[in-house]
DOVEXZA-391983 format. One record per residue (C-alpha): z, y, x; residue in three letters; residue number from 1. Coordinates in nm, 2 decimals. Layout:
// residues N
> Z|Y|X|ALA|NUM
...
// end
This chain:
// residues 482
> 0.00|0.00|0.00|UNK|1
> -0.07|0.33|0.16|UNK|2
> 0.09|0.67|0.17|UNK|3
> -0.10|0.82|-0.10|UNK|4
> -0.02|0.49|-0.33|UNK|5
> 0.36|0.51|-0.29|UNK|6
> 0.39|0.88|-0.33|UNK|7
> 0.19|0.85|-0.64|UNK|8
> 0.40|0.64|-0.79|UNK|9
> 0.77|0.76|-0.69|UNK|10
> 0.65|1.14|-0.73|UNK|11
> 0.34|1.13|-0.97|UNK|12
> 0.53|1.18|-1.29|UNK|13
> 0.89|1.36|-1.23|UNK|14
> 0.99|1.52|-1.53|UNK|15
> 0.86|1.25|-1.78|UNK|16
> 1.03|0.92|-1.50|UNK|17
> 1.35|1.14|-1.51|UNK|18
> 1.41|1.20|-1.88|UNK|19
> 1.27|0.84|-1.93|UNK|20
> 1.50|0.69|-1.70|UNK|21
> 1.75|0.90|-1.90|UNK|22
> 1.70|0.75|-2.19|UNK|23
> 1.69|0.41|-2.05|UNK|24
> 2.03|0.41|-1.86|UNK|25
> 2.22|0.55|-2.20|UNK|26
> 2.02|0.23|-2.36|UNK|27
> 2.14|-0.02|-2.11|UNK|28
> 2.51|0.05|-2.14|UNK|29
> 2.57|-0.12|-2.44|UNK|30
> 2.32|-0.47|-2.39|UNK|31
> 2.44|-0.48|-2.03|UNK|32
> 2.82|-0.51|-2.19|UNK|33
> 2.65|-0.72|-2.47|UNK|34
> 2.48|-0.96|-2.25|UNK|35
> 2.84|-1.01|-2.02|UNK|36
> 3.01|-1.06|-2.34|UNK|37
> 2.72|-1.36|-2.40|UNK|38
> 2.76|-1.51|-2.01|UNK|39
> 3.13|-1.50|-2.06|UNK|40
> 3.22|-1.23|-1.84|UNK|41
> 3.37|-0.90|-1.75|UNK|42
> 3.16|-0.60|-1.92|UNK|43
> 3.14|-0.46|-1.50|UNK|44
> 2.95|-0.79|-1.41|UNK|45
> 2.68|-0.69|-1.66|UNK|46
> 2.72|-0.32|-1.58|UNK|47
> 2.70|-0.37|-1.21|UNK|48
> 2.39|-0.66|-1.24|UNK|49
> 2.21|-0.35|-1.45|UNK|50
> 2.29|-0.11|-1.18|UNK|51
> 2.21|-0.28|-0.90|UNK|52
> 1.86|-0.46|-0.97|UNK|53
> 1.74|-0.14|-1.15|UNK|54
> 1.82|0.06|-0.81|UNK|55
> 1.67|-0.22|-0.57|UNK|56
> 1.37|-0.33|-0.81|UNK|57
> 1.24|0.02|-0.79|UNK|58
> 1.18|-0.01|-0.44|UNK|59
> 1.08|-0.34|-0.44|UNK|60
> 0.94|-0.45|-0.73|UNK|61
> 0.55|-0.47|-0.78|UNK|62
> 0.52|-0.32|-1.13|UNK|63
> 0.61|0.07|-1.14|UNK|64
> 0.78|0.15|-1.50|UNK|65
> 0.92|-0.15|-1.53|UNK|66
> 1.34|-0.22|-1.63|UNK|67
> 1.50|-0.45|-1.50|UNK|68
> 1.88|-0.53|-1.48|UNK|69
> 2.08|-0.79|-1.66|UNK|70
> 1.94|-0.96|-1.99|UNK|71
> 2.06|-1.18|-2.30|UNK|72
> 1.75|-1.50|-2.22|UNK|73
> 1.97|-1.50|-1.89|UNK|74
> 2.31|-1.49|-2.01|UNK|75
> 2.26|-1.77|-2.22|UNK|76
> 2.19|-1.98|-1.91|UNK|77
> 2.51|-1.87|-1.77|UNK|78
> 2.72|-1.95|-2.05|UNK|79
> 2.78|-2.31|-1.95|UNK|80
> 2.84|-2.25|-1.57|UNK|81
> 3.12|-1.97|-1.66|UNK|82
> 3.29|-2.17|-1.89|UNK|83
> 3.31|-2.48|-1.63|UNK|84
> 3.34|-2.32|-1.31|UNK|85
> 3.37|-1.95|-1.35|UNK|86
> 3.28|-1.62|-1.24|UNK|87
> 3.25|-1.66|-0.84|UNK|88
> 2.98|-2.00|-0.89|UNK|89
> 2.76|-1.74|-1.13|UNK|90
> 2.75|-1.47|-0.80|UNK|91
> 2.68|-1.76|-0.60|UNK|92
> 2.44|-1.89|-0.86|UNK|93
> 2.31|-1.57|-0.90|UNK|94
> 2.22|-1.54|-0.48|UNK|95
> 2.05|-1.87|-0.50|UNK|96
> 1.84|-1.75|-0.80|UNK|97
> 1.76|-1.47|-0.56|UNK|98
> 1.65|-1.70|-0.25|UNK|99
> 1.43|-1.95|-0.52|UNK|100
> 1.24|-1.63|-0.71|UNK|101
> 1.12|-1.49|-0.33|UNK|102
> 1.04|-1.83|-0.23|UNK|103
> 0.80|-1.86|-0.55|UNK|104
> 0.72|-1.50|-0.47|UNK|105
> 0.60|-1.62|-0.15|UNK|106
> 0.45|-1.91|-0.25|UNK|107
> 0.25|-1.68|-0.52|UNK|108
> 0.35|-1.81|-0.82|UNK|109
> 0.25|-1.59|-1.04|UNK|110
> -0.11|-1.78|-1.02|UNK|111
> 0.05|-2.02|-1.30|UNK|112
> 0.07|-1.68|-1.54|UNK|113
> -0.32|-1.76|-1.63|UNK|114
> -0.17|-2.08|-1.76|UNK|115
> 0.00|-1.91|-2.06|UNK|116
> -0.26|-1.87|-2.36|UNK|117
> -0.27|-1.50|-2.55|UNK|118
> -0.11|-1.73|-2.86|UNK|119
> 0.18|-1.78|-2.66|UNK|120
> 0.19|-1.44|-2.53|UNK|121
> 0.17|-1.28|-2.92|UNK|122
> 0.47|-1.53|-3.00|UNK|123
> 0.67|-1.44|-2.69|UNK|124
> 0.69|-1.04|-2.77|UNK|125
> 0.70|-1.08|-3.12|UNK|126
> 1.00|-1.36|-3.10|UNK|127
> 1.15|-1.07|-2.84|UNK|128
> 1.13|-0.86|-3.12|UNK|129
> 1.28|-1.03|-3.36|UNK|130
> 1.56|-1.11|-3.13|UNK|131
> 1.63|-0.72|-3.00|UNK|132
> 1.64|-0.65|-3.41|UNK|133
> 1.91|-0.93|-3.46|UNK|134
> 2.11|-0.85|-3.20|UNK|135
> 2.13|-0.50|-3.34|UNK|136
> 2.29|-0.62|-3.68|UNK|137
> 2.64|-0.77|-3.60|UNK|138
> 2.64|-0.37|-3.50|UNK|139
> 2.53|-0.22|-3.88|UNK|140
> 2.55|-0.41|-4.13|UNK|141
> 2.84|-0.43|-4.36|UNK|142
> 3.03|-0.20|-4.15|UNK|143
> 3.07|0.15|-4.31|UNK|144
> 2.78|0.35|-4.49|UNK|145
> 2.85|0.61|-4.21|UNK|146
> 2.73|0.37|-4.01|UNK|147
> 2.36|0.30|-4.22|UNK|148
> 2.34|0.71|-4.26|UNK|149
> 2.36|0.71|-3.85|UNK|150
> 2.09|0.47|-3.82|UNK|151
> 1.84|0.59|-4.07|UNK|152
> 1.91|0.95|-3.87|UNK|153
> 1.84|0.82|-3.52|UNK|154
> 1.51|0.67|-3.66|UNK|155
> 1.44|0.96|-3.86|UNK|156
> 1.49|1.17|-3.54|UNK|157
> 1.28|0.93|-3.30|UNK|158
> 0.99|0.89|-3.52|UNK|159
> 0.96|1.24|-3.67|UNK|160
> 1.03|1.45|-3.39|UNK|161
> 0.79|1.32|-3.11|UNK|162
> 0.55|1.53|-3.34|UNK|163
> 0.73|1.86|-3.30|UNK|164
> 0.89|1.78|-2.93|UNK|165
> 0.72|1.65|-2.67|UNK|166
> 0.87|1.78|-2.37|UNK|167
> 1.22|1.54|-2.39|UNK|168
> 1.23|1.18|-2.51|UNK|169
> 1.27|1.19|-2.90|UNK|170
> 1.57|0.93|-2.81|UNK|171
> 1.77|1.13|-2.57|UNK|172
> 1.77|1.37|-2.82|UNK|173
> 1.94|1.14|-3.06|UNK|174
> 2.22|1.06|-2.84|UNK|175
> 2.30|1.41|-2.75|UNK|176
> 2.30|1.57|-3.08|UNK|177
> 2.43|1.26|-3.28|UNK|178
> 2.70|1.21|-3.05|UNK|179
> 2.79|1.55|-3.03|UNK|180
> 2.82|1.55|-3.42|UNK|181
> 3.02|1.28|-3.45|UNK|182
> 3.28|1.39|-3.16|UNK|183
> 3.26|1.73|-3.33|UNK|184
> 3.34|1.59|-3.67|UNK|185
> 3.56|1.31|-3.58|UNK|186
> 3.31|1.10|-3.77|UNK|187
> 3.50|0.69|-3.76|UNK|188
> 3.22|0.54|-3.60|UNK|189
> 3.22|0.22|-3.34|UNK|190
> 3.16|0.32|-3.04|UNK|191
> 3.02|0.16|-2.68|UNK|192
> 3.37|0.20|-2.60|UNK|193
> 3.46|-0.10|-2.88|UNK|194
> 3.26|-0.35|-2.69|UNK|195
> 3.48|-0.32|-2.40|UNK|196
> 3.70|-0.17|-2.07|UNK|197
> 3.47|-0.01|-1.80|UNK|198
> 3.62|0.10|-1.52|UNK|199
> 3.54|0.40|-1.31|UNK|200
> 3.44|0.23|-0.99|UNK|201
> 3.14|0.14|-0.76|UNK|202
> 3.03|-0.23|-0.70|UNK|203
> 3.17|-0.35|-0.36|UNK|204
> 3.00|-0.58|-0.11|UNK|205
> 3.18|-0.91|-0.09|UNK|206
> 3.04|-1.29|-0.09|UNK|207
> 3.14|-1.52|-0.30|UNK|208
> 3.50|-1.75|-0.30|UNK|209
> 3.33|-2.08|-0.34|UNK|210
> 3.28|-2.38|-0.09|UNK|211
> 3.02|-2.41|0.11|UNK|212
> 2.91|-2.75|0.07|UNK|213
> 2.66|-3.00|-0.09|UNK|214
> 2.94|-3.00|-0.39|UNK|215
> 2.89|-2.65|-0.48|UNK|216
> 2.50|-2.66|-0.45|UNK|217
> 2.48|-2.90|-0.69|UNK|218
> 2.65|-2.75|-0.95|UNK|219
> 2.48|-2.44|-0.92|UNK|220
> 2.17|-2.57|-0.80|UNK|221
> 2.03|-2.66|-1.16|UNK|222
> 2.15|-2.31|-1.32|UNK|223
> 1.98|-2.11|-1.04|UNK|224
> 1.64|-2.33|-1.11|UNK|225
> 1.67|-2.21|-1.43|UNK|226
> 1.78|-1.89|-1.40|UNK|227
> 1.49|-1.84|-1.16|UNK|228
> 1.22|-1.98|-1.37|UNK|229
> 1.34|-1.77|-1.72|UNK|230
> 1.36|-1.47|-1.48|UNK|231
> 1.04|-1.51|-1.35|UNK|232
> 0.85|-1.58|-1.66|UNK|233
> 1.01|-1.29|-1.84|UNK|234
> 0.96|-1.05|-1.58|UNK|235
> 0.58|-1.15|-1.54|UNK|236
> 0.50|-1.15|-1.88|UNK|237
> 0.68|-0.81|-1.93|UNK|238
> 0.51|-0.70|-1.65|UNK|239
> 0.19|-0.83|-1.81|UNK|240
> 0.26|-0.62|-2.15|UNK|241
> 0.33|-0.35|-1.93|UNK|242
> 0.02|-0.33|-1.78|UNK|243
> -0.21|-0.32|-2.12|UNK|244
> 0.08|-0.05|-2.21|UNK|245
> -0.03|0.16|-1.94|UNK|246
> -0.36|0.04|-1.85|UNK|247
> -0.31|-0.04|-1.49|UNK|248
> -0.27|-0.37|-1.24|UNK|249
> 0.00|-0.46|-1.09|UNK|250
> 0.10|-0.70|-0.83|UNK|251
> 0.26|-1.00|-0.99|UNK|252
> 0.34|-1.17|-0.65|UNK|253
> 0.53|-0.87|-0.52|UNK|254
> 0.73|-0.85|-0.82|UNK|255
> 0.85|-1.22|-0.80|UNK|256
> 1.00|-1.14|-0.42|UNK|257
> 1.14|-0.81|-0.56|UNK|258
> 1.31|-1.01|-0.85|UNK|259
> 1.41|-1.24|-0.56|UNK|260
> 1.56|-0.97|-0.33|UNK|261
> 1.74|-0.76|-0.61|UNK|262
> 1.89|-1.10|-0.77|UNK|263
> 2.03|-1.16|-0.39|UNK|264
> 2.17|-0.85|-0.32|UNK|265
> 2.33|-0.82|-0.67|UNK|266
> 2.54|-1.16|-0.62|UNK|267
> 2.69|-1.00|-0.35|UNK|268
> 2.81|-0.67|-0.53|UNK|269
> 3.00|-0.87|-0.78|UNK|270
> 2.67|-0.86|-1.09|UNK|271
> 2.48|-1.16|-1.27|UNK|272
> 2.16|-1.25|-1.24|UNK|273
> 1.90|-1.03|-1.39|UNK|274
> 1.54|-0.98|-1.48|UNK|275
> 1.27|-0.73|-1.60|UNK|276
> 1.35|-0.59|-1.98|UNK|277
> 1.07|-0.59|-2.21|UNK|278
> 1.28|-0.40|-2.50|UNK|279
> 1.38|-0.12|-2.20|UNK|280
> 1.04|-0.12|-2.08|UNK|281
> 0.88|-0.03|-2.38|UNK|282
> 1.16|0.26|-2.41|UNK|283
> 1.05|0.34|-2.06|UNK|284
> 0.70|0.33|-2.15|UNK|285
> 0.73|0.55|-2.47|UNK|286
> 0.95|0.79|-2.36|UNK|287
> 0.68|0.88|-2.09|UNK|288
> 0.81|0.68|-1.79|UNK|289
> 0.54|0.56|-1.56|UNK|290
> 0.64|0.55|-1.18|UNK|291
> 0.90|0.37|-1.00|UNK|292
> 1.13|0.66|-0.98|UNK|293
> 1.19|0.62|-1.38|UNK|294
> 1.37|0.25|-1.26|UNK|295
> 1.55|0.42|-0.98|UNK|296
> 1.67|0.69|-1.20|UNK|297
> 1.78|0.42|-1.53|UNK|298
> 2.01|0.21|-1.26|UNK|299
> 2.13|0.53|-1.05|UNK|300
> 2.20|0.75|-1.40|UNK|301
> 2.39|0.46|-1.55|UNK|302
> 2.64|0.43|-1.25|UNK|303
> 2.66|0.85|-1.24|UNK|304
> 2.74|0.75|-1.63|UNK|305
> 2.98|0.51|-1.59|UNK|306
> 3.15|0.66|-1.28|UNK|307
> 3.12|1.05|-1.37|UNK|308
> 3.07|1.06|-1.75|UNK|309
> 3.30|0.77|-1.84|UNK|310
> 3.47|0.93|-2.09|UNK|311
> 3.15|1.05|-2.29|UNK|312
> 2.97|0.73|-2.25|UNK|313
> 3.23|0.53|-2.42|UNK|314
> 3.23|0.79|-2.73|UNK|315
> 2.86|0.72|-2.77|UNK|316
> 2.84|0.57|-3.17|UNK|317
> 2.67|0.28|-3.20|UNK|318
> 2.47|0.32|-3.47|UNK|319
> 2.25|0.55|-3.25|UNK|320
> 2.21|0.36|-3.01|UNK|321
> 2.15|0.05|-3.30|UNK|322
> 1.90|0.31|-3.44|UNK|323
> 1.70|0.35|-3.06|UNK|324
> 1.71|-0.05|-3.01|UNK|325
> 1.56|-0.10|-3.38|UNK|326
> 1.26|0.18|-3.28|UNK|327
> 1.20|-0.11|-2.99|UNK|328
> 1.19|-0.37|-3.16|UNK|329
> 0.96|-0.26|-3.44|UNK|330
> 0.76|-0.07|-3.14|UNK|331
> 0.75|-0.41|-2.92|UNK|332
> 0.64|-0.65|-3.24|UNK|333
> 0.31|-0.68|-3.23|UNK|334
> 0.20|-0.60|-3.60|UNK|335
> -0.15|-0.74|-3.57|UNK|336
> -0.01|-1.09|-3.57|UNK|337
> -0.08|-1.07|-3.97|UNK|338
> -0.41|-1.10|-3.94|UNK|339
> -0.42|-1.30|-3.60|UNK|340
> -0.26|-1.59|-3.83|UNK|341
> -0.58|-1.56|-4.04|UNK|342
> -0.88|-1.49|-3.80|UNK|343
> -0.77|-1.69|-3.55|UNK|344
> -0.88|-2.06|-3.49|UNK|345
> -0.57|-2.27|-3.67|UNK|346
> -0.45|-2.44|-3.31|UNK|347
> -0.36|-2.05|-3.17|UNK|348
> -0.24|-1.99|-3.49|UNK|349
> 0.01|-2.27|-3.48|UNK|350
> 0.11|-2.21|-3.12|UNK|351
> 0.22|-1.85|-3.21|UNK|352
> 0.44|-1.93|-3.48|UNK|353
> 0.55|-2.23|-3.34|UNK|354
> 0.64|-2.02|-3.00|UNK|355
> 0.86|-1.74|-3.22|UNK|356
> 1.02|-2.02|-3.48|UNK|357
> 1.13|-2.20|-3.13|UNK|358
> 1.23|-1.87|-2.95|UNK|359
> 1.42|-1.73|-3.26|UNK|360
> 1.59|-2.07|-3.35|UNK|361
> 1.72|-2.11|-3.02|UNK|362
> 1.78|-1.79|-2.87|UNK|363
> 1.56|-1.89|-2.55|UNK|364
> 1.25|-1.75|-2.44|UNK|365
> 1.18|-2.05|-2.20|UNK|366
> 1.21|-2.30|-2.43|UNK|367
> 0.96|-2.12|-2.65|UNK|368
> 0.74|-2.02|-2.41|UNK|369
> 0.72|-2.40|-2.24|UNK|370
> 0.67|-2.53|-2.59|UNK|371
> 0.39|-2.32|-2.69|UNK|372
> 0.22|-2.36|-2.39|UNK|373
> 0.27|-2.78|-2.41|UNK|374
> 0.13|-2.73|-2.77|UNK|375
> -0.15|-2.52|-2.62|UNK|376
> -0.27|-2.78|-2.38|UNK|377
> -0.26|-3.06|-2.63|UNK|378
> -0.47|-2.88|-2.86|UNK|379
> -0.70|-2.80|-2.59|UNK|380
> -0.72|-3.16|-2.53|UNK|381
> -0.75|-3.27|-2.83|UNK|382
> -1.08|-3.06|-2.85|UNK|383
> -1.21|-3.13|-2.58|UNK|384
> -1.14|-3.52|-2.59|UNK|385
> -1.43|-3.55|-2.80|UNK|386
> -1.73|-3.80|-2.67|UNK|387
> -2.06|-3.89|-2.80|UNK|388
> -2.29|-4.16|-2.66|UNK|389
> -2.62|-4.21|-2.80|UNK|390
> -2.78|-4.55|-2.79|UNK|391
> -3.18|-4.51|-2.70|UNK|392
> -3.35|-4.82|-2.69|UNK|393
> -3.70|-4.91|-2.48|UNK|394
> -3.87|-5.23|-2.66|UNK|395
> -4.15|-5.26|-2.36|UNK|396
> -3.91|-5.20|-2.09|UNK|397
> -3.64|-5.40|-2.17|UNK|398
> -3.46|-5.12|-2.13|UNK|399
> -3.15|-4.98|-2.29|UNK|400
> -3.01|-4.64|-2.24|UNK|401
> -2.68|-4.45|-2.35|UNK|402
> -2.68|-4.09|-2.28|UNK|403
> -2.29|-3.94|-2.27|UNK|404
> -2.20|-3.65|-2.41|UNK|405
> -1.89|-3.47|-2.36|UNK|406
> -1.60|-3.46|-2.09|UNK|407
> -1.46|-3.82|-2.00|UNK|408
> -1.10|-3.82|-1.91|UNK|409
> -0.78|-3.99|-1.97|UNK|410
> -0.79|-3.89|-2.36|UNK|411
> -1.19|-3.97|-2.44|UNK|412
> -1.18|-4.30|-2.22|UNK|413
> -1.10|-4.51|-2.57|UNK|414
> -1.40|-4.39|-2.74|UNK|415
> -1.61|-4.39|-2.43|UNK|416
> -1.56|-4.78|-2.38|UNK|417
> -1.61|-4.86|-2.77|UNK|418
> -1.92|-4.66|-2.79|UNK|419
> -2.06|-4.99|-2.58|UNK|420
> -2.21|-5.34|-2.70|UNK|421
> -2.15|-5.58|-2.45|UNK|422
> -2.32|-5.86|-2.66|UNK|423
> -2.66|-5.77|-2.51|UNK|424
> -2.81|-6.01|-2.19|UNK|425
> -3.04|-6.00|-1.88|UNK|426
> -3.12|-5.63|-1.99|UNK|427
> -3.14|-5.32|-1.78|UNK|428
> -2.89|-5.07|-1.85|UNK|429
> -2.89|-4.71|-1.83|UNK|430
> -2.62|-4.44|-1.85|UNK|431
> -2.73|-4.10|-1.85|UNK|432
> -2.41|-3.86|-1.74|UNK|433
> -2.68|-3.55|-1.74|UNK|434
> -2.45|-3.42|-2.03|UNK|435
> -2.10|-3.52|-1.92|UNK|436
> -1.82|-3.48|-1.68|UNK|437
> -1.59|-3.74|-1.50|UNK|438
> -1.29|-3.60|-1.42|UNK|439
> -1.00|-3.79|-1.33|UNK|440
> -0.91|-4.20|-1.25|UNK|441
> -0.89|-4.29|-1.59|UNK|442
> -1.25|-4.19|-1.66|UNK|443
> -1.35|-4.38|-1.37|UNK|444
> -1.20|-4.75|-1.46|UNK|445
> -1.34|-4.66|-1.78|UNK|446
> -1.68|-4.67|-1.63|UNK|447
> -1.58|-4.93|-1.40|UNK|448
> -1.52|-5.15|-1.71|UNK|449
> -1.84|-5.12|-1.91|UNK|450
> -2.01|-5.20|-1.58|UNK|451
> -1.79|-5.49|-1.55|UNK|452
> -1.87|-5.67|-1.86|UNK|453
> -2.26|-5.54|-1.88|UNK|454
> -2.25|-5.72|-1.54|UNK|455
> -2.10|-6.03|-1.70|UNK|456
> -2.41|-6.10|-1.94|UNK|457
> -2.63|-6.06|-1.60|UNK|458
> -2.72|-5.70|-1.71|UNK|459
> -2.82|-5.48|-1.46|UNK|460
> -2.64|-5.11|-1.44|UNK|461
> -2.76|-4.81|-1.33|UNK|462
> -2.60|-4.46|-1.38|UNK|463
> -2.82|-4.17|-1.39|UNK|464
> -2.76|-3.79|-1.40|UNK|465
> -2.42|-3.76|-1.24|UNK|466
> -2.31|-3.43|-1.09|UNK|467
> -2.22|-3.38|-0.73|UNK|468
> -1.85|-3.36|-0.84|UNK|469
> -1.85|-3.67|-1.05|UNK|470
> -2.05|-3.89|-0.82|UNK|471
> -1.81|-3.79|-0.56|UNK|472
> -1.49|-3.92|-0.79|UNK|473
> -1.70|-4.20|-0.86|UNK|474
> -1.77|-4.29|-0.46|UNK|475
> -1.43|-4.26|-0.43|UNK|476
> -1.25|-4.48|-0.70|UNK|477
> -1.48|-4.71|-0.86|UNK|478
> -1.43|-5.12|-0.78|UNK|479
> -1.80|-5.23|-0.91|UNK|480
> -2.06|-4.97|-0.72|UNK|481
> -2.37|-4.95|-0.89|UNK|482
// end
């Protein structure tokens, strides 16, 4: 990356990264103690995770305008780990999710993203969506109508004012004022300060109080495999929906090393495991943040928060900041979907809702995301498993022909082998591949048995029309050569 790069993207959009990173910090407070709460943990380990990998991934990271810190897909995979072996095996956990994410980083994973259909993709933001919305609802519903006035403010502010105000994020607005009102009135709101404690103090470096031994790496082995691979996927599809956001490229590579070294880092200062935010990175996106300065300034303003404004922070209501999170969830769903479910082939429609039923049911993206894209591939298979061979028969030659149609692998072998009559004698066989692919071992013991029995019934075999790639298989694997 050269000079001009770099200073394009810390430098290229100031106002707009600040007052979007703004925005995002006063955002983060409340999912990072939410998402501790989840793992099992002290609201600082969230706080501290959010802090630190925002900071770090901004210089690191290969997608400008992207959030990252702590997230709720994560501290799910945590849960079981804190309960069992507590806090100092998740930082330890959380280093070794660190070292696994650079090595795939390294290794360039991120080739395996082409892997991931749009169906699964649709399903995946959409089941996001829907998740950021329920998360929001333990926070307004059947609490006060207060509460449900608040809300229907803050979206009434973010969605009207944008149109009048474009010089400060409609959402930072929202906070101030609303805040201010409340305070002002002594309106009995929740607060952030109702979710829990939070201390006025900086992260400190320290490594973790566990054994070093085989013992301890195999019980934390398994959770940072996960961790990683949840991690990973979420960050690179985020940084995927990023990119159409904003029209640009980004480096997918560079960001799985950057998830790597900020993951590292943050085990040491005391925070879980984290990965990029979609629901933050839309609020990043929207509120006008483009360069890597609006991640610096979302971890570094939520510690000046924290450290300096303390006492604010925890008077923020909720309901605002219920109010924002709803504006990105209804902002992140992807509201084409309706008609996607009706002009798109059935397969793709299945794997979409099949990916959001799986993702909302359980509460992980992973699980969802692996599903739909297992469901993908059968269906792919299943269409392209599909084999015709035409019998052509020569009277004067005492020839017969079959010309193949179609891909032969392990799924079309069946109907490849029954296509065949193996009553016929002393005849010269022919099978024209002009039309079809061999691509695996299965295909060739196929072919290997029709030439088998033809050669039973003194037939004799020739195969016509292969390509360079499937007479090269063929070469390799078959028993009978013809």
């Amino acid at each position: 990356m050269n000079v001009q790069q770099l200073k394009q993207q810390w430098f290229g959009n100031i106002k707009n990264d600040i007052l979007a990173g703004i925005v995002v910090a006063l955002a983060l407070i409340p999912e990072a103690i939410a998402f501790s709460i989840i793992a099992g943990v002290d609201p600082m380990v969230g706080l501290y995770a959010s802090f630190c990998i925002a900071v770090i991934i901004a210089f690191v990271g290969g997608r400008p305008g992207m959030i990252s810190a702590a997230t709720g897909a994560m501290a799910l995979l945590m849960l079981p780990l804190v309960k069992e072996h507590g806090l100092q095996y998740l930082l330890a956990a959380t280093i070794l999710t660190g070292v696994i994410q650079f090595l795939f980083g390294v290794f360039k994973v991120a080739k395996v993203m082409k892997f991931i259909p749009r169906a699964v993709m649709i399903g995946f933001v959409n089941a996001l969506a829907i998740l950021i919305f329920m998360a929001q609802v333990p926070h307004f519903l059947g609490i006060s109508n207060t509460t449900y006035l608040f809300v229907a403010i803050t979206l009434l502010i973010v969605y009207v004012l944008p149109r009048f105000v474009k010089s400060i994020p409609a959402p930072l607005i929202a906070i101030v004022l609303l805040t201010s009102v409340a305070i002002y009135a002594n309106i009995d709101l929740r607060t952030v300060g109702d979710l829990g404690t939070i201390p006025s103090t900086l992260p400190e470096f320290f490594i973790p109080n566990v054994p070093f031994n085989l013992e301890t790496l195999a019980i934390i082995f398994p959770f940072s495999l996960a961790l990683a691979i949840v991690g990973l996927l979420e960050s690179l599809l985020t940084a995927s929906i990023v990119d159409d956001m904003t029209d640009t490229e980004s480096d997918k590579n560079r960001e799985s090393r950057g998830q790597g070294i900020a993951n590292i880092i943050t085990g040491f200062f005391g925070g879980m495991a984290g990965c990029a935010m979609i629901g933050q990175s839309v609020i990043n996106v929207k509120s006008g943040g483009r360069g890597r300065l609006s991640t610096f300034i979302a971890g570094a303003f939520l510690m000046f928060l924290i450290i300096v404004l303390g006492d604010l922070v925890v008077q923020i209501p909720m309901p605002v900041l219920v109010g924002i999170m709803i504006m990105v969830s209804i902002g992140t769903f992807d509201w084409s979907s309706f008609t996607y479910v009706v002009k798109a082939p059935k397969t793709d429609a299945v794997v979409m809702l099949a990916t959001v039923g799986i993702v909302v049911a359980t509460h992980d993206l992973s699980k969802g995301v692996i599903a739909g894209v297992i469901l993908s591939a059968i269906f792919f298979v299943a269409k392209i498993s599909k084999i015709n061979v035409v019998k052509q028969i020569d009277h004067t030659a005492e020839e017969l022909a079959f010309s193949v149609n179609g891909q032969l692998f392990f799924a079309s072998v069946d109907d490849f082998t029954h296509a065949f009559d193996f009553t016929v004698q002393n005849k010269t066989i022919v099978i024209d591949f002009t039309n079809a692919h061999i691509w695996d071992d299965s295909a060739v013991g196929a072919i290997d048995k029709v030439v088998s029995k033809y050669k039973e019934n003194n037939n004799r075999i020739t195969l016509r029309g292969l390509n360079s790639s499937s007479k090269k298989i063929i070469d390799k694997l078959a028993v009978h050569h013809v």
